[in-house]
C-alpha positions as a Python dict, from the first residue, in 0.01 Angstrom:
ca = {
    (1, 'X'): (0, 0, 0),
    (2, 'X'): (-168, 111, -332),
    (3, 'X'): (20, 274, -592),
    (4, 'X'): (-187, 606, -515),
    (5, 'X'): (-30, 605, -164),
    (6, 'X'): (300, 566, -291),
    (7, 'X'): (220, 844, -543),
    (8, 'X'): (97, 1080, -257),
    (9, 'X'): (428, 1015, -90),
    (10, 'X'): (637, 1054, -308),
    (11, 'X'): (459, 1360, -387),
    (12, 'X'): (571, 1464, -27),
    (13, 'X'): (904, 1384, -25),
    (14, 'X'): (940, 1617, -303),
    (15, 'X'): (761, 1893, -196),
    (16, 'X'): (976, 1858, 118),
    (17, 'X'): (1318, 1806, -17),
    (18, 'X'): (1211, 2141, -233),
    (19, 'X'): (1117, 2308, 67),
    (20, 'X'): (1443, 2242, 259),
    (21, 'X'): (1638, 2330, -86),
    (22, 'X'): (1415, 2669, -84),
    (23, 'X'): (1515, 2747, 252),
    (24, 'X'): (1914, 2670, 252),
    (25, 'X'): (1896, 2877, -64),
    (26, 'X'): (1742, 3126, 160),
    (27, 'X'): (1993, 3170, 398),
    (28, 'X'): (2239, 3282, 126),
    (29, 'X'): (2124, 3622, 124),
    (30, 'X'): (2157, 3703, 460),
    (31, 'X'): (2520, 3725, 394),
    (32, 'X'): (2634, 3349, 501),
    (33, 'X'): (2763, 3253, 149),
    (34, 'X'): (2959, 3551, 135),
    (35, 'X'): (3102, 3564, 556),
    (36, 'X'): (3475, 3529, 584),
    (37, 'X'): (3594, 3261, 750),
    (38, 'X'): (3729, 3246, 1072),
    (39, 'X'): (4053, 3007, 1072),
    (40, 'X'): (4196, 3081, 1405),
    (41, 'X'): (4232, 2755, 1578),
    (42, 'X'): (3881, 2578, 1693),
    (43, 'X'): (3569, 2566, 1578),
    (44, 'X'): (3503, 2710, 1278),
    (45, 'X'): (3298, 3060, 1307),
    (46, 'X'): (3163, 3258, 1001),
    (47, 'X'): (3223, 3636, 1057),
    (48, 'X'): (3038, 3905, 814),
    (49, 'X'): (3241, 4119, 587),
    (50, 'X'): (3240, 4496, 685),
    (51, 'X'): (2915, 4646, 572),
    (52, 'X'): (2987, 4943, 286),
    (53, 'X'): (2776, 5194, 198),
    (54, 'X'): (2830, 5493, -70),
    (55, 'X'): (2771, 5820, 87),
    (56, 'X'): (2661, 6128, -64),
    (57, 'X'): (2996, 6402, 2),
    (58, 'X'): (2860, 6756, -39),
    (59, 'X'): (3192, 6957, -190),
    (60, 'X'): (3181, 7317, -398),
    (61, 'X'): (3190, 7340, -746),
    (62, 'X'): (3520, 7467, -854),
    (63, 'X'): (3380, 7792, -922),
    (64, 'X'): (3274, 7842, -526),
    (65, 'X'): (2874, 7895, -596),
    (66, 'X'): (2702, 7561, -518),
    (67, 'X'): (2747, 7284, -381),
    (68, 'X'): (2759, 6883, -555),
    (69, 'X'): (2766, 6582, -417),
    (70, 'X'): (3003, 6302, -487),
    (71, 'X'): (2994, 5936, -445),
    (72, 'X'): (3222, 5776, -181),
    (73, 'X'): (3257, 5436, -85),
    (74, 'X'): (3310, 5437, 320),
    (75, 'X'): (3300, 5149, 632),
    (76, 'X'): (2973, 5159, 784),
    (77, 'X'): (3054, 5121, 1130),
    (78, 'X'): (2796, 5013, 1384),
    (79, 'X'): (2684, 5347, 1544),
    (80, 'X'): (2541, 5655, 1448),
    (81, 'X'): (2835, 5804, 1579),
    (82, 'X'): (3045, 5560, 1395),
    (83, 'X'): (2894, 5631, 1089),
    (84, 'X'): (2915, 6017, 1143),
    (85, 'X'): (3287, 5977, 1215),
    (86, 'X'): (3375, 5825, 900),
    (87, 'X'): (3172, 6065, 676),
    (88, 'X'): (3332, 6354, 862),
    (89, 'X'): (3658, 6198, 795),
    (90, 'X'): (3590, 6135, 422),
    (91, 'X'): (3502, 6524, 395),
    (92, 'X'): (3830, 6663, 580),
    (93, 'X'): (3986, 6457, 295),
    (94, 'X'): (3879, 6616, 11),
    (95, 'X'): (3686, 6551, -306),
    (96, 'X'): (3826, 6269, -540),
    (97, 'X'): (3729, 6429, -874),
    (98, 'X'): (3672, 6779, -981),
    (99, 'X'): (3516, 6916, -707),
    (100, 'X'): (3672, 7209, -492),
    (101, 'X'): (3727, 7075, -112),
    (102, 'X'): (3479, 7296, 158),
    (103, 'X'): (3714, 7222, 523),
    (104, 'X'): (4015, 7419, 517),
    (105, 'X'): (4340, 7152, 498),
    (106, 'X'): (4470, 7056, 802),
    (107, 'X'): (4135, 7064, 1029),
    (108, 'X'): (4062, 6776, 1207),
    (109, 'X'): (3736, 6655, 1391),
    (110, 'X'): (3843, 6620, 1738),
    (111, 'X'): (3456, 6498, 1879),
    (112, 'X'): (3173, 6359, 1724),
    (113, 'X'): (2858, 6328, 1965),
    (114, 'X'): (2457, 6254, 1862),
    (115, 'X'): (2223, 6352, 2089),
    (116, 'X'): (1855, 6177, 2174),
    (117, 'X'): (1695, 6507, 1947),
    (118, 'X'): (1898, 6360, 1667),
    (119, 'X'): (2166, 6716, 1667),
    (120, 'X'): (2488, 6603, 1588),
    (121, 'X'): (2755, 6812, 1757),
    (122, 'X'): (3092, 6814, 1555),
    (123, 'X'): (3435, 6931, 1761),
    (124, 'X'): (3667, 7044, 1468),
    (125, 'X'): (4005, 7167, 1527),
    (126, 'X'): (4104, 7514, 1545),
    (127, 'X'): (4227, 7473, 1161),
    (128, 'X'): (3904, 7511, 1035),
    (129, 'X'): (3945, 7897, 1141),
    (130, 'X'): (4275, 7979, 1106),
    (131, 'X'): (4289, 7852, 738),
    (132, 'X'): (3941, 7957, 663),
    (133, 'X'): (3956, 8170, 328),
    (134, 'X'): (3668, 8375, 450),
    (135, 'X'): (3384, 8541, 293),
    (136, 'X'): (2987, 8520, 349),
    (137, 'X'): (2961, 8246, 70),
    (138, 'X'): (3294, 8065, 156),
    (139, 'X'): (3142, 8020, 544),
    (140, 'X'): (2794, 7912, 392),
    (141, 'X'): (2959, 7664, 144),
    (142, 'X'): (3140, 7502, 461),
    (143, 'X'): (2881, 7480, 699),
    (144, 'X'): (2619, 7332, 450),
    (145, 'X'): (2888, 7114, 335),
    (146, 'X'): (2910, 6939, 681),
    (147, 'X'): (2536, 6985, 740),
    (148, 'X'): (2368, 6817, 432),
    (149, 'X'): (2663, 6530, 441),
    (150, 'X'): (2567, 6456, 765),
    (151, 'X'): (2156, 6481, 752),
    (152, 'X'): (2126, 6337, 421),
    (153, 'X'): (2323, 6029, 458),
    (154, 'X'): (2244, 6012, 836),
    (155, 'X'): (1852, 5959, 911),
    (156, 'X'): (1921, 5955, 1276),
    (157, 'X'): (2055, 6303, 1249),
    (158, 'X'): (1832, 6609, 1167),
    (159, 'X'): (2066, 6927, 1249),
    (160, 'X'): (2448, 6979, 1301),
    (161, 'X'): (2591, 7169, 1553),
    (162, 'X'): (2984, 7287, 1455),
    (163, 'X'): (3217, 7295, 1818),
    (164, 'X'): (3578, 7459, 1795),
    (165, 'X'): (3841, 7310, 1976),
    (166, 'X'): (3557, 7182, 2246),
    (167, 'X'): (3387, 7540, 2252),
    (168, 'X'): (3142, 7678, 2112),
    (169, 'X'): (3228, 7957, 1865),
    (170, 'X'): (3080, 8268, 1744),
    (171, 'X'): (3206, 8202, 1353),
    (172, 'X'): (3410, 8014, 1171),
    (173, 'X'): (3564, 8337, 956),
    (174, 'X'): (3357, 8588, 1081),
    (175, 'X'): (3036, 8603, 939),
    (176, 'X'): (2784, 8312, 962),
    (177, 'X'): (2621, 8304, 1341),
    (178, 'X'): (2723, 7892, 1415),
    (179, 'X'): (2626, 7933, 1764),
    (180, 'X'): (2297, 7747, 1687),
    (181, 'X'): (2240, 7383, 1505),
    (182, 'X'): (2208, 7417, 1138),
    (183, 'X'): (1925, 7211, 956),
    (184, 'X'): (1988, 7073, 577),
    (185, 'X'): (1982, 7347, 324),
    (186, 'X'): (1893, 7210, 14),
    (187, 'X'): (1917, 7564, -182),
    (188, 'X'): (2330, 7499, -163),
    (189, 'X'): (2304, 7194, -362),
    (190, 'X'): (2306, 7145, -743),
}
């Protein structure tokens, strides 16, 4: 063999040791480097680490006119539903900073269903009645509070239906018609 051959060869040894260091590097990102490691007994299996997101939690202001998002860390989970569940959950708990919570305390969500025509229906408890403060604005700052935390970190949900105790319910303090599903209302947010 001439030198040039063993040039050309060389040449391709490198470009495929490069390749195969290109590629392992590769599979780092898709979350391999970082997996948890299985150490039950057997062969060894990588599982991923629970996916986080930060969701978008639409509370009032602590004057009761508008209402503000703020930034929670929260589980994923692997459905819409999932997803939904958590989110609802994070609201019933309240805002973290300065914000003024929107579901009366003790209300829980019972249900949590997404149908095909992307309407989530939400079951609350009958809490979110009975401890209702009440008022036009106070029912509007609820509603939209559940609404645009749900359809704005949720694409696979466009409208929010609100259930009580399994029913459906004329109110939730009597004033606002929630028979209906309730599309995002950007207006309530500042």
């Amino acid at each position: 063999m001439t030198i040039r051959r063993y040039g050309v060869m060389i040449a391709v040894l490198a470009l495929c040791i490069a390749t195969a260091g290109l590629l392992a590097y590769g599979y780092k990102g898709f979350g391999l480097a970082e997996a948890e490691i299985d150490t039950d007994a057997g062969p060894r299996r990588y599982l991923p680490k629970p996916a986080k997101a930060r969701a978008h939690l639409y509370f009032s202001d602590v004057d009761h006119t508008f209402l503000t998002s703020e930034y929670c860390p929260l589980g994923l989970g692997d459905t819409v539903v999932q997803r939904a569940s958590n989110i609802i959950d994070a609201l019933i708990e309240g805002p973290k900073g300065r914000l003024a919570p929107t579901i009366p305390s003790g209300t829980k969500a019972l249900a949590v269903y997404v149908t095909e025509n992307r309407v989530c229906y939400i079951d609350f408890s009958r809490a979110i009645t009975e401890n209702h403060p009440g008022g036009v604005f106070s029912e509007l700052l609820t509603i939209f509070s559940v609404v645009n935390t749900l359809a704005l970190n949720i694409p696979e949900i466009e409208a929010v239906k609100i259930l009580i105790e399994g029913r459906e319910a004329k109110t939730l303090a009597g004033h606002i018609d929630i028979r209906f599903p309730f599309r995002p209302n950007m207006l309530m947010i500042r």
